[in-house]
C-alpha positions in Angstrom: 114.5 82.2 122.4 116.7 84.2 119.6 119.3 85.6 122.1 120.7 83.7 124.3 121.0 84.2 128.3 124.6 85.2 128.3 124.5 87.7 124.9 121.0 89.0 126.7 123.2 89.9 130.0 125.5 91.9 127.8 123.1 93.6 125.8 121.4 94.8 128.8 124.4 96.2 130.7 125.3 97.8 127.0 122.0 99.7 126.9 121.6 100.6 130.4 124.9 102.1 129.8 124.7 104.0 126.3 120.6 104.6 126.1 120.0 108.3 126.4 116.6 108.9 125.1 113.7 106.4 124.3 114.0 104.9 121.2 110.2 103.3 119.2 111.1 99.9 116.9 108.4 99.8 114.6 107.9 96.5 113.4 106.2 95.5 109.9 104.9 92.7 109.3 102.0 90.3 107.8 99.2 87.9 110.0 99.6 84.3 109.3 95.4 84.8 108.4 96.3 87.0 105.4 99.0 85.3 103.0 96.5 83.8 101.3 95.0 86.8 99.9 95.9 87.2 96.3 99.1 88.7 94.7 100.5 88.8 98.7 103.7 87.0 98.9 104.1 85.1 102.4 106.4 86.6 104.7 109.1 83.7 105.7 110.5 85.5 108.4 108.2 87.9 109.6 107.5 85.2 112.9 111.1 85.6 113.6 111.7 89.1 113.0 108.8 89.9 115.4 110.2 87.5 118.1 114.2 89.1 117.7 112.7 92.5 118.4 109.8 91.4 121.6 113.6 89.9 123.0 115.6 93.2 122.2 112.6 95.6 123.4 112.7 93.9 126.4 116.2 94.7 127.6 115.2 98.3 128.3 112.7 100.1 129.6 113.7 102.9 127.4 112.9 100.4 124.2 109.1 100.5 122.5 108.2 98.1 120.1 105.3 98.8 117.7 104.0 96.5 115.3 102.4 97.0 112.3 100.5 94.6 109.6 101.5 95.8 105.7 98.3 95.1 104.2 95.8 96.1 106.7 97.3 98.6 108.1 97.9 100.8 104.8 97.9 104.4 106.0 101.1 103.2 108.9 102.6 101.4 105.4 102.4 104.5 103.8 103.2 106.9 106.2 106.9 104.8 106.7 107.5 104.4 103.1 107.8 100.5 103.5 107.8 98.4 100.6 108.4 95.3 101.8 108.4 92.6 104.7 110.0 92.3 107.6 110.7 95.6 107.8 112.3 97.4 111.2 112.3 101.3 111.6 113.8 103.2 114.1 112.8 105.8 115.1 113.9 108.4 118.3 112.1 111.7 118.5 111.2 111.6 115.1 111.7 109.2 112.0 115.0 109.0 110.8 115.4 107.4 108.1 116.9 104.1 109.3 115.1 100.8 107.6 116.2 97.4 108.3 114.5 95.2 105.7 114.8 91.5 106.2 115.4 90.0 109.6 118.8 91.2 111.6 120.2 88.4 112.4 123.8 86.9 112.4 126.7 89.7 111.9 123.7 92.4 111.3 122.4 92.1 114.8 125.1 93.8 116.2 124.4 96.9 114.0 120.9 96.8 114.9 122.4 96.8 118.6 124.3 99.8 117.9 121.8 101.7 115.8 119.7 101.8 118.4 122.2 103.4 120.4 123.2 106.2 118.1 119.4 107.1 117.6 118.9 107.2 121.5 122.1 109.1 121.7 121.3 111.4 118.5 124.8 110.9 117.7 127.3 109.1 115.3 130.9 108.0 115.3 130.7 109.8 111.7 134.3 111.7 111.3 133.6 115.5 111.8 134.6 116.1 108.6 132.1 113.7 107.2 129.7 115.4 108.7 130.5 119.1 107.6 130.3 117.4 104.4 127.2 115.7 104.5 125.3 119.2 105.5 125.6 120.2 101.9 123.0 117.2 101.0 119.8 119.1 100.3 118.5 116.4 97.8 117.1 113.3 98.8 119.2 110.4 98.5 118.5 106.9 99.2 120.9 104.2 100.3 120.1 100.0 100.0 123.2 98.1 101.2 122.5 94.0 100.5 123.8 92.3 103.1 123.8 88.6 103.9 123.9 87.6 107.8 126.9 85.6 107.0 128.8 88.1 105.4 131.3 89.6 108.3 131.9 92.6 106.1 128.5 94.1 105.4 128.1 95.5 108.8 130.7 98.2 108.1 129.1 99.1 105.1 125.2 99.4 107.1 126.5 101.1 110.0 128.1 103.8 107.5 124.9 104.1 105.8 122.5 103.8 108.6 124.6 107.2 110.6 124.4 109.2 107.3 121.0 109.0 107.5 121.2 109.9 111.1 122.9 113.2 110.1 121.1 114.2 107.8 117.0 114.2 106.9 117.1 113.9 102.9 119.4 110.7 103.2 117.5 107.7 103.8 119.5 104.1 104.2 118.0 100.8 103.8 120.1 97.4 104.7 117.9 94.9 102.7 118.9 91.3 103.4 119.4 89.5 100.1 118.4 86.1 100.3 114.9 87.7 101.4 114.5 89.6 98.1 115.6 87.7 95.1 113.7 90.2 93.3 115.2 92.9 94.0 118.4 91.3 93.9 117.6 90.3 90.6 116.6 94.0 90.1 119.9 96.0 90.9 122.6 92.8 90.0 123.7 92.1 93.4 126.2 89.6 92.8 128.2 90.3 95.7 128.0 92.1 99.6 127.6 94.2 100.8 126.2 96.1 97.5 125.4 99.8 98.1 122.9 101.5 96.0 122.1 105.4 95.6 119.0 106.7 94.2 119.0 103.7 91.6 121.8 105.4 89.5 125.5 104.6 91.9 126.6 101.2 93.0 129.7 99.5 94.5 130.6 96.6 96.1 132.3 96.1 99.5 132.8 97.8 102.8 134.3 101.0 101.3 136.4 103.5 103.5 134.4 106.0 105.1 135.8 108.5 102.8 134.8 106.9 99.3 131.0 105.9 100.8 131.1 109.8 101.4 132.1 111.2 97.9 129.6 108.3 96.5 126.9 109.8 98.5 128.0 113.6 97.6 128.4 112.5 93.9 124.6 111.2 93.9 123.4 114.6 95.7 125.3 116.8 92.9 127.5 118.1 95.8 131.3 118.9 94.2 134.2 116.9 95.7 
């Protein structure tokens, strides 16, 4: 047991409360059987991952959790864009962009909690300017914010991401839990979380205002300030 009793009881009463439409966690992840096939890194939390989300899933009937294996089941991998393992989508009526790479655990579990409320709600706390704004986006833009679940700070920073995505279908946001992924860590210099990174070419550290996550997003999509 990941969550325990008392957290459970609130988690329940929150989504019984806030859950407006179903929402399906698709779950990727890899069989113990198959990370000894070559060039197929072993998935060190995939166990874990799957177990968080059988314990979320069942807190509502409204919540569906599929599971998917990345190597065998190549067309689902493909389909979802997924690149890596564990990896968590959301997804309410249709796919919206939200990816949770790396297990959610620690400060992140509470923006898993509250994703999954904004997708069932197809709604986000997002300022209304922010979201006048963000409906001049009409190139694709992809957002990775590293995240470590001891950083108290990087939840800010996924949230923010996560409900861009929400608002808008070219913007898709990634948090991607850094101690998972040296490589990629390695990859884009992550020295610090949270770490944002758009479309490979914009970075910044920190849990930025709403405001500046916004004109880095803009900036990225050619939109002018």
């Amino acid at each position: 047991m990941l969550i325990n009793e008392k957290d459970k009881k609130t988690i329940q009463s929150l989504l019984g409360e806030h859950l407006r439409n179903p929402v399906k966690l698709v779950l990727f992840t890899q069989k113990v059987s198959n990370i000894a096939q070559p060039f197929v890194q072993p998935c060190h939390w995939c166990q874990e991952t799957e177990s968080l989300l059988e314990e979320v899933a069942s807190l509502s009937e409204k919540l569906h959790l599929e599971k998917w294996d990345f190597t065998l089941d190549e067309e689902k991998t493909r389909e979802y864009r997924i690149d890596k393992i564990p990896a968590i989508v959301l997804v309410g009526k249709e796919d919206l962009g939200i990816r949770y790479y790396g297990i959610p655990a620690g400060y992140e579990f509470s923006s898993l909690i509250e994703d999954i409320i904004d997708v069932s709600r197809e709604e986000t706390k997002l300022s209304t300017e922010t979201k006048e704004k963000l409906k001049k986006v009409h190139k694709d833009i992809h957002l990775q914010v590293f995240v470590t679940p001891t950083c108290p700070y990087c939840p800010p920073a996924v949230r923010l991401a996560h409900q861009m995505a929400l608002e808008n279908k070219h913007i898709r946001a990634d948090m991607v839990e850094a101690s998972e992924f040296p490589h990629f860590v390695q990859k884009y210099g992550v020295r610090g979380v949270p770490r944002t990174v758009i479309n490979e070419t914009i970075s910044f550290e920190g849990a930025v205002p709403e405001s500046i996550f916004l004109d880095a997003v803009l900036k990225a999509a050619g939109v002018e300030l």
